[in-house]
C-alpha distance (Angstrom), angle and dihedral (degrees) to the residues before:
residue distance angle dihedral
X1 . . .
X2 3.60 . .
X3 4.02 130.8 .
X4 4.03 89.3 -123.7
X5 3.78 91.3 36.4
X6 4.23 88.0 52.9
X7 3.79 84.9 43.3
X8 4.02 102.3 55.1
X9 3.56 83.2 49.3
X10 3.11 104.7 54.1
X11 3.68 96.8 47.8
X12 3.74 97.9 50.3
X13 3.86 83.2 60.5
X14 3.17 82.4 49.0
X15 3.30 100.4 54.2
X16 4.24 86.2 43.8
X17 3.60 82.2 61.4
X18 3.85 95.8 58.0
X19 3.56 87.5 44.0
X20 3.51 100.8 50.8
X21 3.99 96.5 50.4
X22 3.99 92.4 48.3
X23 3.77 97.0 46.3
X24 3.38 133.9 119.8
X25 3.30 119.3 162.6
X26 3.64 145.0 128.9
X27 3.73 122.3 -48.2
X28 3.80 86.5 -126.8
X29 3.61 87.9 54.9
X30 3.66 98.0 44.6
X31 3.89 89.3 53.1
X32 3.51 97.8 48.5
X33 3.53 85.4 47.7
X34 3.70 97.3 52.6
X35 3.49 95.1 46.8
X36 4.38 90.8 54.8
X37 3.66 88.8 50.5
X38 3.83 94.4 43.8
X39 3.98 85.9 63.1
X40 3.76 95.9 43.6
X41 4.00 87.6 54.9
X42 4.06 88.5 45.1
X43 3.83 90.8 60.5
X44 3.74 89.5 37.5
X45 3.42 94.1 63.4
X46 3.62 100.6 55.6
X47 3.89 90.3 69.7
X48 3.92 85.2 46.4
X49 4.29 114.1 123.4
X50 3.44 123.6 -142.6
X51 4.12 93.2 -132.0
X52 3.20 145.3 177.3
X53 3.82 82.0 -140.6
X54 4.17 131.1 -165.8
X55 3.53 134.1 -175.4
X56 4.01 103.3 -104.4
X57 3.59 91.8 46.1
X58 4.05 146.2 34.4
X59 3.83 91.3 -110.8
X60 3.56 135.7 -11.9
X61 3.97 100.8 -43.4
X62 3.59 117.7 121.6
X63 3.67 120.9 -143.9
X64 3.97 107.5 -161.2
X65 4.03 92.4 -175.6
X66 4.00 84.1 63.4
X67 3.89 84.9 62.6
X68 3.30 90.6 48.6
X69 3.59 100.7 63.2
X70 3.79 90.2 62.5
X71 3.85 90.1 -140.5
X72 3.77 114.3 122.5
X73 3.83 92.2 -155.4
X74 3.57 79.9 63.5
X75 3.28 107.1 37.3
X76 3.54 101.0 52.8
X77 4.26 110.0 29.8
X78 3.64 96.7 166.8
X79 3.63 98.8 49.0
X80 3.94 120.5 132.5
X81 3.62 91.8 -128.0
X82 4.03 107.4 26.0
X83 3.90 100.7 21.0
X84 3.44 114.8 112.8
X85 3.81 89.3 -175.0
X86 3.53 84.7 58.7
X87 4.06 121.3 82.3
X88 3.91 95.9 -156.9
X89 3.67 88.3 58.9
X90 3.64 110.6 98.1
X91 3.30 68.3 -165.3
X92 3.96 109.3 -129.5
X93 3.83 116.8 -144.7
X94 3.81 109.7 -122.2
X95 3.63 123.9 -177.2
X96 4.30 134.3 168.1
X97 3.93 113.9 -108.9
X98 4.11 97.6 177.7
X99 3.54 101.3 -36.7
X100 3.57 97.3 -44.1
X101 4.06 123.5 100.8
X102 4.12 119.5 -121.4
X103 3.46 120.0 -174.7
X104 3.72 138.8 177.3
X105 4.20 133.5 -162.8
X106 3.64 145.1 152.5
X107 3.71 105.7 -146.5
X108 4.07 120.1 -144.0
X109 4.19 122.5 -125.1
X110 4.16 80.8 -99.5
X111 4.17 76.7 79.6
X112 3.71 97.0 49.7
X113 3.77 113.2 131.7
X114 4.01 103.0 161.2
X115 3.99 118.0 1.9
X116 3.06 121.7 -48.3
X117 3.88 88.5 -15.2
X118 3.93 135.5 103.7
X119 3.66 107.3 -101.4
X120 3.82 113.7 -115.1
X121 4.10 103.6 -119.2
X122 3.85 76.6 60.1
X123 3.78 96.8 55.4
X124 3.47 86.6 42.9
X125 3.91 99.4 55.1
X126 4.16 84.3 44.2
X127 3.88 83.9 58.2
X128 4.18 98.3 49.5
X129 4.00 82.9 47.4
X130 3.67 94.6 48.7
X131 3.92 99.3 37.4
X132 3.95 89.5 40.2
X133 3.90 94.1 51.8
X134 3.47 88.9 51.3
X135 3.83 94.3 59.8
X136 3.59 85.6 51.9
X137 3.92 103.4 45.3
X138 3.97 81.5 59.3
X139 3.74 99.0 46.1
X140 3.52 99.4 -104.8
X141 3.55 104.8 98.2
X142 4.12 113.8 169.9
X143 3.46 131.8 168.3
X144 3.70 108.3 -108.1
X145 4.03 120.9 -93.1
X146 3.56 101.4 -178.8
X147 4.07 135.5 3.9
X148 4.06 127.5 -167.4
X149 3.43 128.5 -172.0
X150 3.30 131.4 -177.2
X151 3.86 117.1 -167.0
X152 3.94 115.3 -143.6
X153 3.60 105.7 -176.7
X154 3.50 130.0 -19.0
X155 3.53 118.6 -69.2
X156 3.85 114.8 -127.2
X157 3.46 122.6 -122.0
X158 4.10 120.5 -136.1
X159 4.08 95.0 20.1
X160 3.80 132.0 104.2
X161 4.35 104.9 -79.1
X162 3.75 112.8 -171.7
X163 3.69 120.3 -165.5
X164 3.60 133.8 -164.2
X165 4.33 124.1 -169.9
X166 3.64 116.0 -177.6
X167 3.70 134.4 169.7
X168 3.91 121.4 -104.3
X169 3.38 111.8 -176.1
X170 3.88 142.0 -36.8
X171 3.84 123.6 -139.8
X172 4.00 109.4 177.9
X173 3.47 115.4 -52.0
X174 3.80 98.1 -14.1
X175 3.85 117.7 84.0
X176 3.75 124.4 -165.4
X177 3.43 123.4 -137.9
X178 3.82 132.2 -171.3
X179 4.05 133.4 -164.4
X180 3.97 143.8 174.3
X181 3.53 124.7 -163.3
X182 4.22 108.2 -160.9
X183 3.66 140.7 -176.2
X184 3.49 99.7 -152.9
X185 3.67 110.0 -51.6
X186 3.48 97.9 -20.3
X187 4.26 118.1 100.1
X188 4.14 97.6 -125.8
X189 3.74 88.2 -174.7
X190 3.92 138.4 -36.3
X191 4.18 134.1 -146.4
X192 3.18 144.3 -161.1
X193 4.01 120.9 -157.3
X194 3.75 125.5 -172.2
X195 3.95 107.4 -155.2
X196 3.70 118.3 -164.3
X197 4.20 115.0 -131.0
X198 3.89 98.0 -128.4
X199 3.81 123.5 -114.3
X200 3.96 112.7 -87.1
X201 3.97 97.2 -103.7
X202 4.25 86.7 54.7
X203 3.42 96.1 40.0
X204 4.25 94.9 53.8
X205 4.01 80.8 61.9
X206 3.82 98.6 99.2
X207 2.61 126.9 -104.5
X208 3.84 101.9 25.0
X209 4.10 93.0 -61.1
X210 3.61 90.4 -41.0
X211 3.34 95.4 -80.7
């Protein structure tokens, strides 16, 4: 199957998805509806694999000349947050500014936590993306150990977020990462993750464990 095939897909569920959570129509039309989609997912499945899966590939395949790009779009196409292969991505777009990670999204009512506002387990998972692709950007990718966020003000949902991850400091094994989600100049919510360098017999598993 193609990338741009996988892709198209993907986003029409997507879009389903977006849909589905603002709807409200008819109970006719919501039936007939349900029973189209129910069909779609019954010839879906037939193509489905059984795994084990990972975020920068179908299954468990690793593709060092993704890491190599130093893109996390890239790197990781099947990610929750960045995949575009991925329908529960919104996806975010994530690029490298001088070793730190900016990002930018508008997230759907799907996302909505309290009104109007992006709910916080999804600001969190944005942050483990964010602060995670930034360990890998710079070659020291880690799974994460620990993760705090600390939510400034509520983070509106359907406008323009930026987000920013940036490295601040390694001692040993433990790196220290830092990120900011805004809505224009106001600080929505900051983190601070603490990713563990794996032990030498993990780490030789390319690329970082396979993650």
């Amino acid at each position: 199957m193609s990338d741009d095939s996988r892709e198209a897909l993907a986003a029409e569920v997507r879009r389903l998805v977006h849909s589905v959570r603002a709807f409200d129509g008819a109970d006719e039309a919501a039936d007939n509806a349900a029973e189209a989609i129910r069909g779609i997912v019954e010839r879906i499945e037939e193509h489905r694999v059984p795994g084990p899966f990972m975020q920068s590939g179908l299954v468990a395949d690793v593709h060092p000349d993704r890491f190599a790009t130093g893109d996390p779009m890239v790197i990781f196409p099947y990610s929750p947050v960045v995949g575009r292969k991925n329908p529960l991505a919104p996806p975010v777009e994530m690029w490298v500014d001088d070793g730190d990670v900016l990002g930018r999204v508008v997230l759907e009512p799907a996302y909505v936590g309290p009104p109007h506002s992006v709910h916080g387990g999804v600001i969190a998972l944005l942050f483990d993306e964010l602060l995670g692709s930034t360990t890998v950007v710079n070659r020291l990718g880690a799974p994460t150990g620990t993760l705090t966020v600390v939510y400034r003000s509520f983070t509106p949902q359907g406008e323009v977020l930026d987000l920013r991850g940036w490295i601040d400091r390694v001692e040993g094994r433990k790196i220290f990462v830092k990120g900011e989600i805004r809505h224009g100049d106001v600080v929505c919510a900051e983190a601070e993750g603490i990713f563990i360098e794996p032990s030498s017999s993990w780490a030789d598993e390319p690329p970082f464990g396979g993650r």
